[in-house]
N, C-alpha and C positions, 0 to 999 in steps of 0.2 A: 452697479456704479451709481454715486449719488454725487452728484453737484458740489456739495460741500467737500466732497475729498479728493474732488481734481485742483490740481495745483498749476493756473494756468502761467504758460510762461510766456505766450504772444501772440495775438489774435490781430488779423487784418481782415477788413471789413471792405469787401470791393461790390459795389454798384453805381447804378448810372441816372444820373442829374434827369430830371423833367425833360431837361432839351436833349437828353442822351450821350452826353459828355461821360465817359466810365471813369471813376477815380477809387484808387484804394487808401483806406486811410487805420491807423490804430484805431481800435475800440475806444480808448478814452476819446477820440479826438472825435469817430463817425456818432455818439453818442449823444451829439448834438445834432445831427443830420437830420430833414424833416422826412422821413421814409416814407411817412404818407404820402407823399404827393412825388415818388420816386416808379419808375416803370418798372417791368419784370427784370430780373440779373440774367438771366436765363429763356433761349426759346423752348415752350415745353413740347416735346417730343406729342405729333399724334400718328400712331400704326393702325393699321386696319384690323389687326386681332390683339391688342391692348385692352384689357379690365376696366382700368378707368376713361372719363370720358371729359376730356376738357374743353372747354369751351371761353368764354367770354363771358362777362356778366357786367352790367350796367348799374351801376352803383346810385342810388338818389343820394348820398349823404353827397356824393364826390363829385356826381354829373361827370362820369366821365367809364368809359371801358373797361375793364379788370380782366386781367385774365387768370384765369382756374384751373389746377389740372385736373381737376376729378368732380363730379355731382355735388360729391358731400362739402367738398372747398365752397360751392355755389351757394350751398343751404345754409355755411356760416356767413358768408356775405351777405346773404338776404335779412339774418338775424341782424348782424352789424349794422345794416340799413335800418332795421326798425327800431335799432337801439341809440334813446336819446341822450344816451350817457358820450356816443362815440361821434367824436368829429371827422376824422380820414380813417381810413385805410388801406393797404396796398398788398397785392399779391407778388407776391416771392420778389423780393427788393433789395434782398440782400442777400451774397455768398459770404459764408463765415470761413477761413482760413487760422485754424490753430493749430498751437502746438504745445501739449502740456507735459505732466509728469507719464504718460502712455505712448507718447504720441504724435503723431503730427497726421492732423484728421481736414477736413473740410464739410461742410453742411449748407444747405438753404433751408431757412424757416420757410412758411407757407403764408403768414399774415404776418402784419405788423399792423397794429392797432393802436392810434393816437384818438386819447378821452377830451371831452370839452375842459377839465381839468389841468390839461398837460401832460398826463401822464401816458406811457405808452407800453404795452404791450405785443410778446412776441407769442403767436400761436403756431403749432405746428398739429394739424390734423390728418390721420389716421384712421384705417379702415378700423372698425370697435375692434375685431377679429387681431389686429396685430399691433392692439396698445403695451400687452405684455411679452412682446419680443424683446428678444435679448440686445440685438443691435437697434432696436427703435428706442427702447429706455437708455443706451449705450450715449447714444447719438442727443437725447432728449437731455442726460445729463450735461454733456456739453456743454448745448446750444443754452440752456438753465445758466451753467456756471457763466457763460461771457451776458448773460441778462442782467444777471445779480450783477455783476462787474461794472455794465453798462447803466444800471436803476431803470431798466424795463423790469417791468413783471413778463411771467410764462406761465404757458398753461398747454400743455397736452391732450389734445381732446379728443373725441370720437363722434360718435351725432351728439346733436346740444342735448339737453334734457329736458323735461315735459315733450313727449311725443304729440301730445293734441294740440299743444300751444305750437311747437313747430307746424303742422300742418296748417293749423290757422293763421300763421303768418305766411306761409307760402303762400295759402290763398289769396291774402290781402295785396302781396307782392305784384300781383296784376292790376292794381290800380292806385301804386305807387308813381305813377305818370300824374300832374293834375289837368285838369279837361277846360278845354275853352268853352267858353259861351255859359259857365253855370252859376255866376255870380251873387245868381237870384236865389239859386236853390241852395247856394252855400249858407247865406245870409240865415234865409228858412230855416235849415233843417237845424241851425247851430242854435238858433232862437228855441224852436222846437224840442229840441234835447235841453233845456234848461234844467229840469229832471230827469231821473231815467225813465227809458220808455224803450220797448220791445224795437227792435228793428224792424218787424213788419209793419207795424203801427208808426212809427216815427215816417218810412215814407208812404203809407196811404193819406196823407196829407198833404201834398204834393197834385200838382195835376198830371208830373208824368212820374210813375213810381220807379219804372223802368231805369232814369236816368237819376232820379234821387238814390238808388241804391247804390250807383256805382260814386254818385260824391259822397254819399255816408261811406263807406267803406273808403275811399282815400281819405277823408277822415279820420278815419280810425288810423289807418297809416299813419297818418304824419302826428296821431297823437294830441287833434284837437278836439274829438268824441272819445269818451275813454270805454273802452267796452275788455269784457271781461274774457281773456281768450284760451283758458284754460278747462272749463266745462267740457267735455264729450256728449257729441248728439245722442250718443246711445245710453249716456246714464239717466236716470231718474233722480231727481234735486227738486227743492222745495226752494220758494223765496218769501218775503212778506212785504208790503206793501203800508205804505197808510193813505186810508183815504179820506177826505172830508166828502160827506153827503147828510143831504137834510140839515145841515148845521152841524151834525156830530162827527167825529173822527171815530172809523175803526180802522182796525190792522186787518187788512185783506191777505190771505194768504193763498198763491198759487203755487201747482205744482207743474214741473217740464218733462215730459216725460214724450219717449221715440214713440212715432205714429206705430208701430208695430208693438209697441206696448199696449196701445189703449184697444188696438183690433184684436189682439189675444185676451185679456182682460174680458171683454165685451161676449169674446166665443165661449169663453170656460165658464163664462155664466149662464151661457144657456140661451144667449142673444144671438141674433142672425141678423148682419149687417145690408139692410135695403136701398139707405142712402147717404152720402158723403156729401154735403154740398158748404156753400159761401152763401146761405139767403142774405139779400138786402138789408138793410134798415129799414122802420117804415118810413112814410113822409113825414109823418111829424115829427118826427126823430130832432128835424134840421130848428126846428121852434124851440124845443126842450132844450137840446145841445148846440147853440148858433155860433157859441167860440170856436165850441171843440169840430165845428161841421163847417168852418168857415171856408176851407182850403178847399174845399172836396167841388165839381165839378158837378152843375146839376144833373148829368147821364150818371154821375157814379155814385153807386149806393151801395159800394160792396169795401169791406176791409181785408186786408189780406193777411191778417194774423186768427182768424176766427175758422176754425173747421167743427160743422156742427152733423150729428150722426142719428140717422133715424133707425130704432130699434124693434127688431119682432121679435116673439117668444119663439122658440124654438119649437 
């Protein structure tokens, strides 16, 4: 069944106002409704031997609760949050009541997604395992045809896509909160990042790296440090660089590769690894480099992007 070949004859749209007043109205009419900022239609059912796992989820775009039936609902909400395309969103806010040329059916979508544009969209997510079920496409067409009707967009989904970029927003999702008292290190590290610079290096600049890590990283969240979240820790990538020294510019080229990389590397050659360490700078380090060492605390002489390895012949 495809969207375009249901012939709807009447669709009512029944949910409940912010303050929880329930009203049902036509699709053309609810069409105008702000669904983002509408509560659930529905209590979602929780059993004790139930597959999915609902819960609640705390929205930064909304400041406000969500509730979720399933993990995977939670992991699109986390995206939705770090997406700065997306002004609200709301979970399951609306019962759809139709009746077309098959039929007289009923549904809840799962999201309703309103853009900084105005525009809105209706998502309905799915275990990956049951996107091509008969009555999930059945139902997807539907809920599709009263979208089109309504000028929401739909989309049907399963987990989002890029697997590494998902996990590295979930990570980030923990310091989606912003932190009192770092006014100073916000100022710092955004100064700091005026170029790009390695995250371990951006807060060994800092006198406490500890707590610059966690304001870089909200940061990165809310999208005022732009970092790249698609790389995987375990691929091997090349970057290049330019650097001015002595007066001259060249293109420095580094490469990123997993610590378990450089230690198998090191053994097939024939090396036997005696030492791992972080050595210091020296003291005059701070004479040569006084910009670049200005931050740093006179106990600290250590960076925390730098692992150097001491080698024996085998």
């Amino acid at each position: 069944m495809k969207a375009a070949d249901l012939q709807l004859r009447s669709v009512q749209v029944r949910f409940l106002h912010p303050d929880g007043q329930e009203e049902r109205l036509p699709l053309d009419v609810a069409a105008e409704v702000a669904f983002e900022n509408c509560g659930a239609i529905r209590r979602i059912p929780h059993r004790a031997d139930q597959a999915h796992t609902p819960s609640t989820h705390w929205s930064s775009t909304t400041n406000r609760m969500i509730e979720c039936e399933s993990h995977l609902e939670s992991v699109w909400m986390t995206m939705l949050d770090f997406d700065p395309e997306v002004s609200g969103f709301s979970g399951q806010p609306m019962q759809l009541l139709g009746v077309d040329d098959r039929g007289a059916w009923k549904a809840t979508p799962d999201l309703f997604v309103r853009r900084v544009d105005g525009s809105a969209t209706v998502m309905e997510v799915k275990n990956p395992g049951r996107l091509n079920d008969a009555k999930v496409k059945a139902t997807a067409a539907r809920v599709a045809a009263c979208c089109a009707a309504a000028g929401w967009g739909y989309e049907l989904v399963g987990e989002p896509p890029g697997r590494q970029r998902t996990i590295n927003v979930l990570a980030l999702a923990g310091y989606r909160r912003e932190m009192v008292g770092v006014s100073d290190y916000r100022a710092q590290l955004l100064s700091l990042a005026g170029e790009p610079v390695p995250l371990g290096q951006l807060v060994s600049f800092t006198a406490e790296p500890l707590v610059a890590r966690a304001v870089v990283l909200h940061l990165c969240w809310t999208g005022e440090l732009a970092v790249d979240l698609k790389p995987e820790y375990f691929e091997t990538r090349s970057r290049t660089e330019e650097w001015t020294m002595g007066g001259q510019t060249v293109q420095m080229r580094f490469w990123n590769r997993p610590l378990h990389a450089m230690t198998e590397a090191f053994t097939a050659a024939g090396f036997r690894i005696s030492v791992i360490s972080e050595p210091p700078f020296v003291p005059e380090a701070r004479e040569v480099f006084p910009e670049e060492l200005r931050e740093f605390e006179p106990t600290r002489t250590r960076f925390l992007c730098f692992l150097f390895f001491v080698l024996e012949a085998s």
